[in-house]
N, C-alpha and C positions, 0 to 999 in steps of 0.2 A: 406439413408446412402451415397449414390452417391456424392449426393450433398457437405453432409459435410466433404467427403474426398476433394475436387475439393476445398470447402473453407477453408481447413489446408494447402493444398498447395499451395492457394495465400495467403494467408497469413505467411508463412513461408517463402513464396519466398519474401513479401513487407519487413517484418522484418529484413532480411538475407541482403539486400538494403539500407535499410531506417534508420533502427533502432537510435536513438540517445536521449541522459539523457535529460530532460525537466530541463532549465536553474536552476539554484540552487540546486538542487537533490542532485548533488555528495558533495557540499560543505556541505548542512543539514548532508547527512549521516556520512561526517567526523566528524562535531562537537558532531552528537550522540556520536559516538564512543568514540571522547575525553571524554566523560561526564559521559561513562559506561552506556549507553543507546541501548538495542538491539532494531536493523533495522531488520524487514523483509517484504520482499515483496508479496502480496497476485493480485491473478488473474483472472478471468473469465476465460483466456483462456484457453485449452488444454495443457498437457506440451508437445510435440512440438514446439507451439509456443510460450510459455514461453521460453523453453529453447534456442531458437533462437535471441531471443530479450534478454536474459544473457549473452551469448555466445557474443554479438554483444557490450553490454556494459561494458562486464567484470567484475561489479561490487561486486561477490563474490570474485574474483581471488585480486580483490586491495582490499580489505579488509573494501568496504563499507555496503555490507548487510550481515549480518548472516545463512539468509536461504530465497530463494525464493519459494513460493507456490504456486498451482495452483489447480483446480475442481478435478484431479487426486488424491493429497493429502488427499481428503475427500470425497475419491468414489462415484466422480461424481455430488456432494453437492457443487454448488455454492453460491454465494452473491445471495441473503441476507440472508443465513441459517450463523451464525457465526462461522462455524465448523473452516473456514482456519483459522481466528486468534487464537482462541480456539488448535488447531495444533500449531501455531506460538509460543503460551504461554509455550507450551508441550515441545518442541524442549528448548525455550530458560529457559527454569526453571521459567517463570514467576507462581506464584500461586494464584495471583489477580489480577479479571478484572480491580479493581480499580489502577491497577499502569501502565495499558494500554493506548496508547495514538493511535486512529485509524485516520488515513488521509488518503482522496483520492476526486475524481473528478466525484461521478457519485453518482445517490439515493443507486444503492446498495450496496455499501460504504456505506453509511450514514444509512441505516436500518441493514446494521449488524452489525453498529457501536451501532448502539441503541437497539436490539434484545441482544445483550453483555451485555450491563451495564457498558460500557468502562467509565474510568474515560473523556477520552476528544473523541470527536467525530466531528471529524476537515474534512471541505470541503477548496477544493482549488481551486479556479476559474480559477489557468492557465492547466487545462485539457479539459475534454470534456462538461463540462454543464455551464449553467452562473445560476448568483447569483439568477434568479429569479426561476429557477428550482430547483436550493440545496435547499434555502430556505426555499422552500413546504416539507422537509423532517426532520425529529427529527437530532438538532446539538448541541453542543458546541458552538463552534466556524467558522467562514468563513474569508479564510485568502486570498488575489491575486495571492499570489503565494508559493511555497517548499520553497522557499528561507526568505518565514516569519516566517517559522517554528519555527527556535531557538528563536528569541525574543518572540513568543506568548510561548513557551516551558517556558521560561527563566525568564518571566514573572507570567506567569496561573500558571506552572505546579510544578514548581521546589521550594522548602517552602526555604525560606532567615534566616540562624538561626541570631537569636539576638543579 
C-alpha cells in the first residue's frame, strides 16, 4: 500500500507539471460536440490522478468532454472489464453499444473495446503503443493520430442520407 501511495504522488505531482492535450484532441472533441456527439473520457488511473490531469487541461470547464472516468467510477474495475464506457453510456443516455465509437492508445482499450461490442473500436498510434502492438488486439480501425478522428468518423461512421 506504501508503495502505491508514494506512486499517486508522483504522479500527481508529474501531471500537476506536465500535463498537456495530445495535438488534435481539443479540436476532435469540438467537432464532436458540433455534431451532437458525446465525448468522454475513460482511465486506468485513480481519480487523483485523473483529476489532476482535468484540472490541468480544463477540458470539462470549456466544454469539450461531457464527463471524465476513471477505476473509481466502477469500483475499482478497470480496462479491460468494459464497465467505464458501459458508466459513460449511463451518464450520457446512450442505450446502444452499437452507437458507441471507443478510441484510445493501449490493448486495454482495444479489449474493452471489443469485450463491449462497440460499434467502432479505434487505436490511435500517437499514444503509447505502435501499430505493431494494437494490431495483435481485436479493432475497427488504426488511425495516426486524435486528429484523424473526424474524417474516419465522417466517413465510417456517420450514414450520408440520399
Amino acid at each position: 500500500m506504501e508503495i502505491f501511495k508514494y506512486y499517486s504522488i508522483l504522479m500527481v505531482d508529474y501531471y500537476r507539471n506536465e500535463v498537456k492535450a495530445i495535438e488534435g484532441a481539443e479540436k476532435a472533441f469540438q467537432w464532436c460536440h458540433s455534431q451532437g456527439i458525446k465525448v468522454v473520457t475513460d482511465t486506468g488511473f485513480h481519480r487523483d490522478v485523473n483529476q489532476t490531469i482535468m484540472e490541468g487541461l480544463q477540458w470539462k470547464e470549456r466544454g469539450l468532454i461531457d464527463f471524465s472516468l476513471d477505476v473509481e467510477d466502477t469500483d475499482e474495475i478497470g480496462r479491460p472489464a468494459p464497465f467505464m464506457i458501459f458508466k459513460a453510456m449511463q451518464l450520457t443516455g446512450v442505450q446502444s453499444v452499437h452507437e458507441v465509437i471507443k478510441f484510445g492508445d493501449t490493448p486495454a482499450d482495444f479489449l474493452s473495446g471489443y469485450l463491449a461490442g462497440y460499434r467502432g473500436n479505434i487505436g490511435v498510434l500517437s499514444g503509447a503503443n505502435s501499430i505493431e502492438t494494437l494490431q495483435k488486439y481485436p479493432h475497427t480501425h488504426i488511425i495516426n493520430s486524435v486528429a484523424d478522428l473526424r474524417g474516419l468518423i465522417e466517413n465510417k461512421f456517420i450514414a450520408i442520407p440520399n
